[in-house]
C-alpha angles and dihedrals in degrees: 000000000000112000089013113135120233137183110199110190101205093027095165101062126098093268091043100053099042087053093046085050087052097036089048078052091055093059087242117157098237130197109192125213109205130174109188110355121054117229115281122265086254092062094037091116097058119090102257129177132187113256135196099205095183085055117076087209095063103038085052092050088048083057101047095052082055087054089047103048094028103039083204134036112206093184152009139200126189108191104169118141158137143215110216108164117186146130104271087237083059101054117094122208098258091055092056093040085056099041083056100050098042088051121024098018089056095046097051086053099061077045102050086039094044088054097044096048112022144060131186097020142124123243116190118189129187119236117157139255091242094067074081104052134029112258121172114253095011094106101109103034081052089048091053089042101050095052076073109047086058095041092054082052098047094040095053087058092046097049106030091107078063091051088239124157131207125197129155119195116218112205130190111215118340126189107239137123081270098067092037090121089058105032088052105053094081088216099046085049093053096047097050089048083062096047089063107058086222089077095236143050129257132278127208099258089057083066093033089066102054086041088063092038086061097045097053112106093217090073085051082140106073119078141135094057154141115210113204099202094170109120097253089316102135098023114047127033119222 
């Protein structure tokens, strides 16, 4: 991985952070994509660019100044996303416009981009464990997530003459900031703990390591899938 070039889109959340910590490690030449929250201090070194991930422009323009510093991107990770959990009679328009645009509609941009302006590179996209099992009041966050599972599949077939490849990773329960509503209530937190075999949720570095399995260049064969890191969550019943 050292002297490979990256471009991470949300790049400030807990996932993002943890992979552009291993990544630095890792001696990677990173470009970070951030919306609302600028890159940490301890990041401050590293090229970083604001980024609408909902808008194909910007997204397009993020990939271009990594063309431009960088000369080659050899992968990118769009890691976007939002937990909205509610009954679907409790879930007004707007919420479901903008659960479609946080998580699929950013996801389809680094696609239409990636496929526009690269060649032999990795692009690594986040679903979620539940598009696998049936869990109450998941049905919008599973109707935003399973658009990408098929379009890593669909896009891996378009774009193989460019040597592109094309992953998602679907987690169960991660502890980030994103996951703080859930993570903080001590029964809800229990209860989601006994739902993974492994007796406890996931942390980012758990994610950040299959992210960087599927950016190495030495796994260029793998392409096309759908990774279920969720500690047993989808697959086995306690």
């Amino acid at each position: 991985m050292k002297n490979r070039n990256y471009i991470i889109i949300g790049s400030s959340g807990g996932i993002g952070s943890q992979l552009c910590t291993d990544l630095t490690n890792c001696k990677s030449n990173l470009l970070l994509g951030y919306h609302e929250n600028m890159p940490s201090e301890e990041f401050s070194d590293l090229k970083s660019m604001h980024v609408d991930a909902t808008s194909f422009d910007s997204v397009m323009k993020l990939i271009q100044y990594g063309i431009e510093i960088f000369g080659n991107i050899d992968g990118v990770v769009s890691l976007p996303g939002s937990i909205i959990l509610k009954p679907p009679h409790f879930i007004k328009e707007s919420d479901f416009d903008e659960a479609i645009n946080i998580n699929l509609k950013t996801a389809f941009g680094v696609l239409r981009a990636a496929g526009k302006a690269l060649s032999n590179s990795s692009i690594v996209m986040m679903s979620t464990a539940v598009t696998q099992i049936g869990l109450s009041n998941h049905e919008m966050i599973v109707a935003t997530k399973a658009g990408i599972e098929s379009m890593v599949k669909s896009a891996s077939v378009t774009y193989a003459r460019k040597e592109l490849r094309f992953n998602a990773i679907a987690p169960g329960l991660v502890d980030t900031p994103l996951s703080t509503r859930i993570v903080s209530n001590p029964a809800a937190l229990e209860m989601s703990k006994k739902m993974h075999i492994r007796d406890r949720i996931g942390s980012a570095n758990d994610i950040s390591n299959m992210i960087q399995f599927l950016l190495n260049p030495e796994n260029d064969w793998i392409t096309g899938q759908t990774f279920r890191v969720d500690g047993g969550l989808s697959s086995t019943k306690v």
